[in-house]
N, CA, C and O atoms as a GROMACS GRO file, in nm:
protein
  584
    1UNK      N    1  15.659  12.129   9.630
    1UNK     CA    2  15.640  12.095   9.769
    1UNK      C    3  15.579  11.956   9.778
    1UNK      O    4  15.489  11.936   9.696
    2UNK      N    5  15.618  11.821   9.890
    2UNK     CA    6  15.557  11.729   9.908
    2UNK      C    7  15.423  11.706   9.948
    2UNK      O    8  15.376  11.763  10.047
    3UNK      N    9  15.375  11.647   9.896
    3UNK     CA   10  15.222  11.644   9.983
    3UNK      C   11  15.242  11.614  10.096
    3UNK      O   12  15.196  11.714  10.152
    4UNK      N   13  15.284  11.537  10.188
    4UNK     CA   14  15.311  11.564  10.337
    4UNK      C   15  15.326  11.677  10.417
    4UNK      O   16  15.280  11.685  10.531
    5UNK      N   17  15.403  11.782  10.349
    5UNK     CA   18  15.406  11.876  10.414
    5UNK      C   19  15.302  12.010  10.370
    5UNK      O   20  15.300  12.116  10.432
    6UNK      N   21  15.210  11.975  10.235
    6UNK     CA   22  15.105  12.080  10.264
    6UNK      C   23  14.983  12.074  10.367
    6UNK      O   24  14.929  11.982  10.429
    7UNK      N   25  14.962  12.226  10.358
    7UNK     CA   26  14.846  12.205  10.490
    7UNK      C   27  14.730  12.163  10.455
    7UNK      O   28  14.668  12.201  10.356
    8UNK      N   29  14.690  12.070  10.547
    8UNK     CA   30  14.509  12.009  10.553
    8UNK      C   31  14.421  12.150  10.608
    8UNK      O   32  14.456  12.245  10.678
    9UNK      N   33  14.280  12.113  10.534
    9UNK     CA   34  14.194  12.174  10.507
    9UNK      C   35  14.076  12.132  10.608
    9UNK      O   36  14.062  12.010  10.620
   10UNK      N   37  14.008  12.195  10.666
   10UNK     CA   38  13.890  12.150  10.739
   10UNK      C   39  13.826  12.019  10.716
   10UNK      O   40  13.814  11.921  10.789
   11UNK      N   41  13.767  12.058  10.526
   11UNK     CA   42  13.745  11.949  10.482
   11UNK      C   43  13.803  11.765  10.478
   11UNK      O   44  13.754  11.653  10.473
   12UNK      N   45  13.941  11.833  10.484
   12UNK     CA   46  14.066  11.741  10.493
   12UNK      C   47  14.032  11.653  10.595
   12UNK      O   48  13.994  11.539  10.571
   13UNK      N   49  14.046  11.704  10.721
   13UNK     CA   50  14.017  11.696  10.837
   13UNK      C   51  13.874  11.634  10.882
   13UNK      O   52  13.862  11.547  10.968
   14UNK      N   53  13.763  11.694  10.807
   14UNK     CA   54  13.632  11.593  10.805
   14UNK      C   55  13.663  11.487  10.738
   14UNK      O   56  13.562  11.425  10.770
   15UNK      N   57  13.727  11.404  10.662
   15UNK     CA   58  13.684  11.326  10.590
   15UNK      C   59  13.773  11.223  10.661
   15UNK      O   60  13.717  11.113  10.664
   16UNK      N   61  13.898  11.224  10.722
   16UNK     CA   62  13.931  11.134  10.802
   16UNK      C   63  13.814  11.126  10.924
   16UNK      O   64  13.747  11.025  10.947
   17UNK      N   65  13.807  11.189  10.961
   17UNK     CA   66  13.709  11.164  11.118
   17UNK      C   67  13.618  11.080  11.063
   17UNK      O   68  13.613  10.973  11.123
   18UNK      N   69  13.534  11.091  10.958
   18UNK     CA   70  13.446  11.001  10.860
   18UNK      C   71  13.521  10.898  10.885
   18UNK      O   72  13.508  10.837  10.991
   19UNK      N   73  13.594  10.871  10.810
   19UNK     CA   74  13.679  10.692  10.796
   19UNK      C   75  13.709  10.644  10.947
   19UNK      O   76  13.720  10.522  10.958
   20UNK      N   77  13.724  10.725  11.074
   20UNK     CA   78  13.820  10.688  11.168
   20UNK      C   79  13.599  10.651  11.240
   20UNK      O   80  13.561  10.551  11.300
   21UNK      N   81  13.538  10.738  11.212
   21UNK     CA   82  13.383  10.680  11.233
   21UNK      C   83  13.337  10.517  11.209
   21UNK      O   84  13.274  10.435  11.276
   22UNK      N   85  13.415  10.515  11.048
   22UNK     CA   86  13.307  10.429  11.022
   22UNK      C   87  13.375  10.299  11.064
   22UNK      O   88  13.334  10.183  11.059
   23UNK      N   89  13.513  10.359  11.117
   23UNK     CA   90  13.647  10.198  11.166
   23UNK      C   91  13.573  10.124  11.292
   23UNK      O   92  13.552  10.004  11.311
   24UNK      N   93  13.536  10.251  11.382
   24UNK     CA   94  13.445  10.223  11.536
   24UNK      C   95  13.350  10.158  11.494
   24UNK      O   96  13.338  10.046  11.542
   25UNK      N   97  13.257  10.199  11.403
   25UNK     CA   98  13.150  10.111  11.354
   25UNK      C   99  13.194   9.967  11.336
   25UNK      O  100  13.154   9.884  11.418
   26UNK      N  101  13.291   9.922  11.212
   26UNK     CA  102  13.320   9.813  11.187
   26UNK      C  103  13.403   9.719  11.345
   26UNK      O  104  13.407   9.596  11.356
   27UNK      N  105  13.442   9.793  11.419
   27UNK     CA  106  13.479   9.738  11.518
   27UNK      C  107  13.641   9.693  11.509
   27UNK      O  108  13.689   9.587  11.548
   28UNK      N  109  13.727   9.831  11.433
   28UNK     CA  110  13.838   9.786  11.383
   28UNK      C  111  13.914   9.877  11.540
   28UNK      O  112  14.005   9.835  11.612
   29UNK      N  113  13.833  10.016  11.552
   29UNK     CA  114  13.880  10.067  11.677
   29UNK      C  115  13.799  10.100  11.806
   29UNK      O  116  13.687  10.148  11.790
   30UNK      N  117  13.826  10.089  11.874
   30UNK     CA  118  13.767  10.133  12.036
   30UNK      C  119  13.751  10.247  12.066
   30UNK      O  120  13.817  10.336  12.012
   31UNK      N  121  13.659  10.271  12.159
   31UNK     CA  122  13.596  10.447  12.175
   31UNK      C  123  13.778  10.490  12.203
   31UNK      O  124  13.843  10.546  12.115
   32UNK      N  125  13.837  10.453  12.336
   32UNK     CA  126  13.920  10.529  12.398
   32UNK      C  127  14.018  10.586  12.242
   32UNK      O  128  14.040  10.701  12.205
   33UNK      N  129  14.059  10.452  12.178
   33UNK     CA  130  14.156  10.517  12.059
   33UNK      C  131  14.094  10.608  11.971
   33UNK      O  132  14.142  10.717  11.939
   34UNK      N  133  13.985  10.561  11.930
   34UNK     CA  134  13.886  10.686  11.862
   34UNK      C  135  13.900  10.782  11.910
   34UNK      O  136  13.967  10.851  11.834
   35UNK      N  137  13.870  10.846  12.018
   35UNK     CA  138  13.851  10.958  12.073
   35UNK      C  139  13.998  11.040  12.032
   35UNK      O  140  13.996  11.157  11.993
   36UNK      N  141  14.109  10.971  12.044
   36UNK     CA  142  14.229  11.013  12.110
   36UNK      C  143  14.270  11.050  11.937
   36UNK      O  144  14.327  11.157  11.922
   37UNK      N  145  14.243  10.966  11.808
   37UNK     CA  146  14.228  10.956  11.712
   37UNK      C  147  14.158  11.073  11.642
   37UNK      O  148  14.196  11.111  11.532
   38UNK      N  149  14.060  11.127  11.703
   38UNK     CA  150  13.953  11.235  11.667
   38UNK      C  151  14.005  11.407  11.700
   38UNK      O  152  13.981  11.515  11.645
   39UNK      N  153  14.100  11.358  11.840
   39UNK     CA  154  14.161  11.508  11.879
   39UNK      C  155  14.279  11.538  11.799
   39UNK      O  156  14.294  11.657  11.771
   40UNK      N  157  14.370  11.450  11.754
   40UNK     CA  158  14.459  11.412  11.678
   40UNK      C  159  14.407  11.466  11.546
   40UNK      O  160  14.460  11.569  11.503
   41UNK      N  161  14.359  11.437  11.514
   41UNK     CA  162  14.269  11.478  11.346
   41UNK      C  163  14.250  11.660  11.365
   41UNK      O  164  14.280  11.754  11.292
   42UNK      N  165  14.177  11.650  11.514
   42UNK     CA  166  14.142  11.831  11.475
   42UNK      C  167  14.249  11.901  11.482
   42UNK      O  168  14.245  12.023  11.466
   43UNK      N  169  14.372  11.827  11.512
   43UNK     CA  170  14.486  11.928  11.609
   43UNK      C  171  14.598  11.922  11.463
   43UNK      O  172  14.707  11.978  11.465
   44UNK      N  173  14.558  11.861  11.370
   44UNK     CA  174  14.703  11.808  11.282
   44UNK      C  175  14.652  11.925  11.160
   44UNK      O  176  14.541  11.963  11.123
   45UNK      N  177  14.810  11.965  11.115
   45UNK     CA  178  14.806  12.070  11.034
   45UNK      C  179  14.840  12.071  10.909
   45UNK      O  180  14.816  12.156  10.822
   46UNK      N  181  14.921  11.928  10.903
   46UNK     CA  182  14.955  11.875  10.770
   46UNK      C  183  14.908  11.794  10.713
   46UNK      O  184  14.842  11.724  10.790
   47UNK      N  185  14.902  11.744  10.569
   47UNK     CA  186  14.897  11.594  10.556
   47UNK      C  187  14.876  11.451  10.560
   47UNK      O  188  14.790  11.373  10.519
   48UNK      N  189  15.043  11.441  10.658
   48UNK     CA  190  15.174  11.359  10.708
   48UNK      C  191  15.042  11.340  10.843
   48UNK      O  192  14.992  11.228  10.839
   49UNK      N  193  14.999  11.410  10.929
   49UNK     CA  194  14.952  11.435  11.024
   49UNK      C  195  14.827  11.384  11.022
   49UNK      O  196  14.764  11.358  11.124
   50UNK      N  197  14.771  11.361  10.868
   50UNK     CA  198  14.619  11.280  10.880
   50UNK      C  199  14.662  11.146  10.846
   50UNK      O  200  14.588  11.052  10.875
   51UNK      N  201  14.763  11.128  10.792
   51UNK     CA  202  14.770  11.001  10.681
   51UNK      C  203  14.829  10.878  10.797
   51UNK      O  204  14.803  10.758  10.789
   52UNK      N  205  14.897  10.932  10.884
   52UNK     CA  206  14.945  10.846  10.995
   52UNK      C  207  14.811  10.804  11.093
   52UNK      O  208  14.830  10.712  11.174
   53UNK      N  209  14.661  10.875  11.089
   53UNK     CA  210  14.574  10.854  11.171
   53UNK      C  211  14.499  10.735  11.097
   53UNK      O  212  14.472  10.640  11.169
   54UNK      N  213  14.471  10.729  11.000
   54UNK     CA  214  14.426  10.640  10.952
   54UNK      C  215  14.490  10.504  10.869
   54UNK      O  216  14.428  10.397  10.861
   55UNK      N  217  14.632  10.531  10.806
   55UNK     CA  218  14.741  10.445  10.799
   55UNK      C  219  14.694  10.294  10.810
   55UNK      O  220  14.674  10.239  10.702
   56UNK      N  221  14.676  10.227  10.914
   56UNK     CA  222  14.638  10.135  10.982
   56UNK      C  223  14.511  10.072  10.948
   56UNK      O  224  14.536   9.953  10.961
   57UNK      N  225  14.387  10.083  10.913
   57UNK     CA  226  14.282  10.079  10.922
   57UNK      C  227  14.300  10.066  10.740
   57UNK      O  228  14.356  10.144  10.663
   58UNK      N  229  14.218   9.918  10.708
   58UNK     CA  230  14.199   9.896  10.625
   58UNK      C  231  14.104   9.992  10.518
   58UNK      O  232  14.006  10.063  10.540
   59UNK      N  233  14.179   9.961  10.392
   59UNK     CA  234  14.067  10.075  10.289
   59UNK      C  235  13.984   9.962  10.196
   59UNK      O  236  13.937   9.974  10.083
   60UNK      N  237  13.986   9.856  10.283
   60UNK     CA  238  13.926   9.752  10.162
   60UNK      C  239  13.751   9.746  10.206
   60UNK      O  240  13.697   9.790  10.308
   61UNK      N  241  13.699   9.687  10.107
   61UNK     CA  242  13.488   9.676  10.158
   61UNK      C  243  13.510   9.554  10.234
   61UNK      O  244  13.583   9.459  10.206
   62UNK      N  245  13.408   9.581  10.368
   62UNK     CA  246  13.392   9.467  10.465
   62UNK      C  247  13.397   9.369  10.381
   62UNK      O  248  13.415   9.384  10.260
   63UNK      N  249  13.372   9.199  10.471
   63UNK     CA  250  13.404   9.131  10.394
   63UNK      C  251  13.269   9.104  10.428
   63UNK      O  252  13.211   9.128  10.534
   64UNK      N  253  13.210   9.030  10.288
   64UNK     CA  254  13.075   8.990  10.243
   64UNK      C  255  13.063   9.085  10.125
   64UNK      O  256  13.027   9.049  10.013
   65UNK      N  257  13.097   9.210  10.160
   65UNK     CA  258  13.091   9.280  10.057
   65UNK      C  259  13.112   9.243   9.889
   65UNK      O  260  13.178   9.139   9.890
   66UNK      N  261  13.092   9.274   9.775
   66UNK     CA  262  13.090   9.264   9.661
   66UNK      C  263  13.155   9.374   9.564
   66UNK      O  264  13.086   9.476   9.570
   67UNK      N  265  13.235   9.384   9.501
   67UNK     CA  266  13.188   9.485   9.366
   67UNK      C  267  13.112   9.494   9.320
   67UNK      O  268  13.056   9.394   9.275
   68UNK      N  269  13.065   9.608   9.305
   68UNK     CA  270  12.925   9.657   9.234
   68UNK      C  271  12.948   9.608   9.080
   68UNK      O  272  13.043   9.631   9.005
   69UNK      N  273  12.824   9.529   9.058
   69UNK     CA  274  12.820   9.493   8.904
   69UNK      C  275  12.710   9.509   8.849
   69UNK      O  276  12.595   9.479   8.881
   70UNK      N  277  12.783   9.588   8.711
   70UNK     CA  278  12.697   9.666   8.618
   70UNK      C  279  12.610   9.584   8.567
   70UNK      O  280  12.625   9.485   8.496
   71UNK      N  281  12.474   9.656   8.632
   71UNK     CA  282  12.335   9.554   8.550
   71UNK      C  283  12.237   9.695   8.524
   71UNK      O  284  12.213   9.789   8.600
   72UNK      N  285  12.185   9.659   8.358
   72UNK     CA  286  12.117   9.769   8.360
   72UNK      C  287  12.019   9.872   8.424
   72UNK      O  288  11.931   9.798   8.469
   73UNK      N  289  11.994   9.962   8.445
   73UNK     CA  290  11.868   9.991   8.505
   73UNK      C  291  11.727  10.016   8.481
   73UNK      O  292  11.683  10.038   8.368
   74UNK      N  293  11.671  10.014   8.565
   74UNK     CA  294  11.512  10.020   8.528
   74UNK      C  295  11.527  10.173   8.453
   74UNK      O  296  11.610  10.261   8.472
   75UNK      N  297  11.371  10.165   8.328
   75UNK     CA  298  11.388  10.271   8.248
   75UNK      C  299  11.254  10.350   8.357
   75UNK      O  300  11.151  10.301   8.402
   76UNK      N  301  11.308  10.479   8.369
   76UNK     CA  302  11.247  10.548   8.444
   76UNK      C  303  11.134  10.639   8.343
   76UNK      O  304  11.171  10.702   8.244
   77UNK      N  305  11.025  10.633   8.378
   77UNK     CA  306  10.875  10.722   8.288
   77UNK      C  307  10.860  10.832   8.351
   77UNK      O  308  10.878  10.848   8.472
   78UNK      N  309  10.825  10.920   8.265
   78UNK     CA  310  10.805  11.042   8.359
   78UNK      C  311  10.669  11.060   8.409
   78UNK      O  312  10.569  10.997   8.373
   79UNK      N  313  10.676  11.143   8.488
   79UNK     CA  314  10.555  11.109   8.580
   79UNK      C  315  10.433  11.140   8.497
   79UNK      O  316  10.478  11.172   8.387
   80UNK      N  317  10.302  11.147   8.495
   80UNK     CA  318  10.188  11.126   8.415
   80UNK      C  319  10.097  11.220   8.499
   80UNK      O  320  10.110  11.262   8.614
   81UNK      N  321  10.004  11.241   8.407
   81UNK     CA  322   9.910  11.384   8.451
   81UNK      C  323   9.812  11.238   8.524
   81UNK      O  324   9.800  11.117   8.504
   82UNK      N  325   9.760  11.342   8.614
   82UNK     CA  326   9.636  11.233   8.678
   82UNK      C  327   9.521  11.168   8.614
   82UNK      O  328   9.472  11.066   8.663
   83UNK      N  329   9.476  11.223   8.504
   83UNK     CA  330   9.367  11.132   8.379
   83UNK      C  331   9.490  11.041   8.355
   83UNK      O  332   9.479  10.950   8.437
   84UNK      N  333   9.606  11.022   8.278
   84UNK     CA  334   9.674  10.942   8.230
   84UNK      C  335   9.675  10.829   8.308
   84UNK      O  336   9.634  10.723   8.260
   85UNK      N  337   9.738  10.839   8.478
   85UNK     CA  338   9.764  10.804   8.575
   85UNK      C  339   9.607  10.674   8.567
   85UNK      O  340   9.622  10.554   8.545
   86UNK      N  341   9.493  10.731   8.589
   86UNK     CA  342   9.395  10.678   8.666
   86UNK      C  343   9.370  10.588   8.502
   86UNK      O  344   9.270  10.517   8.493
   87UNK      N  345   9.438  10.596   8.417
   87UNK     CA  346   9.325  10.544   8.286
   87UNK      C  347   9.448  10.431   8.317
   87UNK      O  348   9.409  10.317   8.343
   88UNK      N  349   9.572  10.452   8.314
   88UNK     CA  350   9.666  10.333   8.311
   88UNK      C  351   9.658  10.233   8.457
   88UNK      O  352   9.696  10.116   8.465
   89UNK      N  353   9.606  10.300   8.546
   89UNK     CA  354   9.589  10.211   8.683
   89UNK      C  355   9.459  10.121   8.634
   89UNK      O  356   9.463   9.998   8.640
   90UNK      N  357   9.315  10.210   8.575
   90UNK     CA  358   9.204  10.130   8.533
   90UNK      C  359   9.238  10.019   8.481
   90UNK      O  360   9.180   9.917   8.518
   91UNK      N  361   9.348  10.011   8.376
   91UNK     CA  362   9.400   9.932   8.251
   91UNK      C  363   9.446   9.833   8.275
   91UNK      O  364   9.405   9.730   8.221
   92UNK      N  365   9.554   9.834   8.372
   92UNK     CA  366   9.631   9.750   8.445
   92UNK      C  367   9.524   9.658   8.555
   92UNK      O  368   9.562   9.542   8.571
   93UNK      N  369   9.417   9.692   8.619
   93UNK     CA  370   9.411   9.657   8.712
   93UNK      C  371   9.192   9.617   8.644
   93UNK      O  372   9.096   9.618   8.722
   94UNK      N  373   9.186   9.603   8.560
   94UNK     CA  374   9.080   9.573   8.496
   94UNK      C  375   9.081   9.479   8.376
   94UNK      O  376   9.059   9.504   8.257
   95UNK      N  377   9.106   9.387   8.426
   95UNK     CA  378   9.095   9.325   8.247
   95UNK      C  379   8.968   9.226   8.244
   95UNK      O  380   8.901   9.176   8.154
   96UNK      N  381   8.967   9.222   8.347
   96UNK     CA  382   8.793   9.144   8.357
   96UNK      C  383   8.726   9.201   8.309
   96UNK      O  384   8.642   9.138   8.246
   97UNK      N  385   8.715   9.353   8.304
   97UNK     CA  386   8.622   9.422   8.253
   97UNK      C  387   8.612   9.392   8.097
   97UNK      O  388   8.518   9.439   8.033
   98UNK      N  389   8.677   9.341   8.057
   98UNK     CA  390   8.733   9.348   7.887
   98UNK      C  391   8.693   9.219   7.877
   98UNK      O  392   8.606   9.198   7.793
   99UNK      N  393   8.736   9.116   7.947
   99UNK     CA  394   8.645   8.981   7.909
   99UNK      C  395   8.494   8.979   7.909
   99UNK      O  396   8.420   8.938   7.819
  100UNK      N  397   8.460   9.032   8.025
  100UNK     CA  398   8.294   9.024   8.021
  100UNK      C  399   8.242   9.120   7.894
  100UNK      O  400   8.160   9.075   7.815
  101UNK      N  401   8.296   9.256   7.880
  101UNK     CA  402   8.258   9.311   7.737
  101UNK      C  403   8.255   9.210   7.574
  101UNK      O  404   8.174   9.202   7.481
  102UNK      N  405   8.401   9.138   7.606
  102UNK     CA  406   8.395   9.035   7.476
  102UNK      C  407   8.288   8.935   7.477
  102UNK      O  408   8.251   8.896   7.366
  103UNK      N  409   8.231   8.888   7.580
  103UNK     CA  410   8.152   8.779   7.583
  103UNK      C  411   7.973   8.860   7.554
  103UNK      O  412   7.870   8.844   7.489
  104UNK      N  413   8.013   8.915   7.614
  104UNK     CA  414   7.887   9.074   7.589
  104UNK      C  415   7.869   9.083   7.443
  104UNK      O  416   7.752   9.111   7.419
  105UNK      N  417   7.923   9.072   7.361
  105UNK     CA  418   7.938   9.125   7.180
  105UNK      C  419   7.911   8.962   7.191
  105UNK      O  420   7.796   8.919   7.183
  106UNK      N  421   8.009   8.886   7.206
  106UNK     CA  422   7.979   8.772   7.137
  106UNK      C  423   7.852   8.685   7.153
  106UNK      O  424   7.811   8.605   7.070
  107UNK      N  425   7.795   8.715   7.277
  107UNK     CA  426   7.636   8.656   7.305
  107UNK      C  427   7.511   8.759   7.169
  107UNK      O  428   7.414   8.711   7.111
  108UNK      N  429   7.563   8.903   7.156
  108UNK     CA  430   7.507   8.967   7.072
  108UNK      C  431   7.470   8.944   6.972
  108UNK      O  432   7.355   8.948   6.927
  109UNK      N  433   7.626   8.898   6.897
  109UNK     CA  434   7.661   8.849   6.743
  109UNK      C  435   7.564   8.707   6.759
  109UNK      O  436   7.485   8.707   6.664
  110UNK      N  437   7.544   8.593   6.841
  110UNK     CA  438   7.482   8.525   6.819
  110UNK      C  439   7.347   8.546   6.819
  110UNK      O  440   7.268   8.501   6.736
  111UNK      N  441   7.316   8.635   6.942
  111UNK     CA  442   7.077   8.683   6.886
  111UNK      C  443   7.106   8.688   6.791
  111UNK      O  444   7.076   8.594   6.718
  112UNK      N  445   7.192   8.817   6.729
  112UNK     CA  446   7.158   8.911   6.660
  112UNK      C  447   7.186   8.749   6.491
  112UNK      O  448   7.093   8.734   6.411
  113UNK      N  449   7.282   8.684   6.481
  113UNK     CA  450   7.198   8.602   6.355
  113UNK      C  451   7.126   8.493   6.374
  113UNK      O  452   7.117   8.404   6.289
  114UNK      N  453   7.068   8.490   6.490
  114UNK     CA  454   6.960   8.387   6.503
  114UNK      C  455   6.837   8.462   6.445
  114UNK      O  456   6.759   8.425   6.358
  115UNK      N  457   6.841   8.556   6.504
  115UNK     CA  458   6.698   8.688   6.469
  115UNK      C  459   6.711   8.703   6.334
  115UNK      O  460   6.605   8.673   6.280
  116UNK      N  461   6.794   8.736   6.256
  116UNK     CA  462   6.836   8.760   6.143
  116UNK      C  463   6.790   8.621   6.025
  116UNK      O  464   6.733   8.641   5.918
  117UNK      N  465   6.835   8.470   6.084
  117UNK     CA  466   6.810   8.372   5.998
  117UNK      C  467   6.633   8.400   6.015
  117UNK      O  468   6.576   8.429   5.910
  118UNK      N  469   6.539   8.393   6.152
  118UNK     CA  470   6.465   8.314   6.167
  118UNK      C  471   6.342   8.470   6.078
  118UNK      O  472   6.271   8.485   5.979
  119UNK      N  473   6.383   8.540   6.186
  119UNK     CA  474   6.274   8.653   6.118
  119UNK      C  475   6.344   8.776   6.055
  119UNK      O  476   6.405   8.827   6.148
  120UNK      N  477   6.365   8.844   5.949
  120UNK     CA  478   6.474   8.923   5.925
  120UNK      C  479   6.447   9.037   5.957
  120UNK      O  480   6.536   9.109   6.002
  121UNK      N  481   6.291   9.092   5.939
  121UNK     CA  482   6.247   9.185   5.907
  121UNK      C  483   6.229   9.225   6.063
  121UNK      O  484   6.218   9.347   6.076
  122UNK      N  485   6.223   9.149   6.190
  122UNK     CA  486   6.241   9.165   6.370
  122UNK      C  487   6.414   9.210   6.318
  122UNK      O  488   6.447   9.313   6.378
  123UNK      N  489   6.471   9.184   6.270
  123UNK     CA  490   6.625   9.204   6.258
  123UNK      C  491   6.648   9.376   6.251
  123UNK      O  492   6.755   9.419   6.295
  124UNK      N  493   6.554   9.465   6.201
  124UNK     CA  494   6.586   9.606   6.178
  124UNK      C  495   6.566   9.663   6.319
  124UNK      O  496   6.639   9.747   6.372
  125UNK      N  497   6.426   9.588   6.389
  125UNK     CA  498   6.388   9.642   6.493
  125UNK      C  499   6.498   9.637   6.592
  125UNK      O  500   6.514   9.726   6.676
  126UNK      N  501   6.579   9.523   6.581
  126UNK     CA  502   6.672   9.504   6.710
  126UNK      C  503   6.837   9.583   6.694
  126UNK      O  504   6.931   9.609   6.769
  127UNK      N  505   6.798   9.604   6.527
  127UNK     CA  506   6.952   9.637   6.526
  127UNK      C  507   6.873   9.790   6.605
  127UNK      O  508   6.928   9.804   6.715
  128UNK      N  509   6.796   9.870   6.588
  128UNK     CA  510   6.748   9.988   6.601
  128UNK      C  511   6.759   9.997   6.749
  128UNK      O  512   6.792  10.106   6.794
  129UNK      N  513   6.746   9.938   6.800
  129UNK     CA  514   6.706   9.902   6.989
  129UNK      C  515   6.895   9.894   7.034
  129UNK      O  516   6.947   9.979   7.107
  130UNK      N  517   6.977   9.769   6.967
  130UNK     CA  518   7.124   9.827   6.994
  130UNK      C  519   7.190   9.934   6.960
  130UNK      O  520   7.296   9.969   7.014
  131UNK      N  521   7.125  10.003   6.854
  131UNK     CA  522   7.147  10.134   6.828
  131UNK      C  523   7.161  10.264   6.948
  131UNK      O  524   7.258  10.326   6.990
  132UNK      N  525   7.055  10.268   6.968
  132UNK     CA  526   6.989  10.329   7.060
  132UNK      C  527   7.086  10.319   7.211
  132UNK      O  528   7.148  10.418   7.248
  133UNK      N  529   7.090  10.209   7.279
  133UNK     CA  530   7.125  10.101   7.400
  133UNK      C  531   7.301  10.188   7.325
  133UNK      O  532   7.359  10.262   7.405
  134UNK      N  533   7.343  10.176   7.234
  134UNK     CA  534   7.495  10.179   7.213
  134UNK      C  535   7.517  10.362   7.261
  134UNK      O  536   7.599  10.400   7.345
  135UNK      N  537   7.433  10.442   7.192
  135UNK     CA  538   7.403  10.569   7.218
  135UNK      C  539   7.392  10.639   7.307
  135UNK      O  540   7.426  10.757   7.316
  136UNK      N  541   7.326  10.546   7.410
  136UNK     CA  542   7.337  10.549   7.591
  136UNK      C  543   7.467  10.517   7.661
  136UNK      O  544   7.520  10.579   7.754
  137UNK      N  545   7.509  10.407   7.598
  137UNK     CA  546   7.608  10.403   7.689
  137UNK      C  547   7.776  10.476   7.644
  137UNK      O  548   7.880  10.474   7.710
  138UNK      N  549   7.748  10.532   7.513
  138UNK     CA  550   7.881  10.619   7.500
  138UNK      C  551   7.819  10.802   7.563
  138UNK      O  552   7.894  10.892   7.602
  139UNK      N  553   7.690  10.806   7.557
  139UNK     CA  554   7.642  10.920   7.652
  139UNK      C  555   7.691  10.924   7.786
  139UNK      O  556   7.762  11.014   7.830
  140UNK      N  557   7.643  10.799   7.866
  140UNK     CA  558   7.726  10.766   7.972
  140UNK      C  559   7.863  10.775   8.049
  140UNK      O  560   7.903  10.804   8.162
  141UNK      N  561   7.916  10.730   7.922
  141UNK     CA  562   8.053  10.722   7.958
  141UNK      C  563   8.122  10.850   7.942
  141UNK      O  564   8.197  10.886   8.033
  142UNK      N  565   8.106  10.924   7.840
  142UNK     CA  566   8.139  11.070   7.831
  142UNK      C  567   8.072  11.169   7.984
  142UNK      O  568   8.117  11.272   8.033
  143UNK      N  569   7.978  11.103   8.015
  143UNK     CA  570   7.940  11.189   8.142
  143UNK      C  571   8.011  11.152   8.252
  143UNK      O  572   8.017  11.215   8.358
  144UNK      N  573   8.090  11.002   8.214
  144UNK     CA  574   8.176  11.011   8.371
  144UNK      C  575   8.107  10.896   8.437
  144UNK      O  576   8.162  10.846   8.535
  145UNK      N  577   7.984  10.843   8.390
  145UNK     CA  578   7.944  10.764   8.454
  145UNK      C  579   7.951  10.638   8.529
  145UNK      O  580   7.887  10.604   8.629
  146UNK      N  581   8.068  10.552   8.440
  146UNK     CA  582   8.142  10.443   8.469
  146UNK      C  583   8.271  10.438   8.440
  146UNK      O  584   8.336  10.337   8.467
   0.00000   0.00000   0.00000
């Protein structure tokens, strides 16, 4: 049997009204023909009967339009538990914090061999005191504190 003469399907039938929609949109047809176009569509039983409604009406992309060209896509992460979430937002959005820590050690490293050349034996006392001071602040931080 020809495809012209099998019968259209509801579906059939939606998907022109779609195209004969989106023609009004583009401004290829006018309400009155639309309309007349739309009763035509619900009333046709064949085919032959849709293919003549739309016939006319270009199947090409507006013009400006483009072919879609293949460019890779972003790699998608899966989503992250909320500790993960808040440690990678900290990370991202803190790095000052990481400079002033480096300069923090490196003012250290310098007392700490000035103390060391001048008096050595003040040198146990202070390493004992950053000891201590280091002890606090990983206490701290395990409590959530900063």
């Amino acid at each position: 049997m020809d495809r012209d003469q099998m019968r259209a399907s509801e579906s059939d039938r939606q998907v022109v009204m779609e195209r004969l929609r989106q023609a009004v949109e583009e401004g290829r047809l006018d309400v009155p023909e639309y309309q007349d176009r739309i009763d035509a569509a619900m009333q046709a039983k064949v085919y032959s009967e849709l293919d003549v409604l739309i016939a006319d009406l270009q199947q090409l992309p507006p013009p400006g339009f483009s072919e879609a060209a293949l460019e890779p896509t972003a790699v998608m992460r899966p989503p992250l538990s909320k500790v993960n979430q808040q440690l990678r937002e900290s990370a991202e959005t803190s790095p000052r914090k990481w400079r002033i820590a480096g300069v923090a050690v490196g003012i250290a490293a310098v007392i700490s061999l000035i103390v060391f050349a001048v008096a050595p034996e003040l040198f146990l006392y202070l390493a004992i005191g950053v000891l201590v001071v280091l002890v606090l602040f990983v206490v701290a931080a395990v409590a959530g504190l900063f």
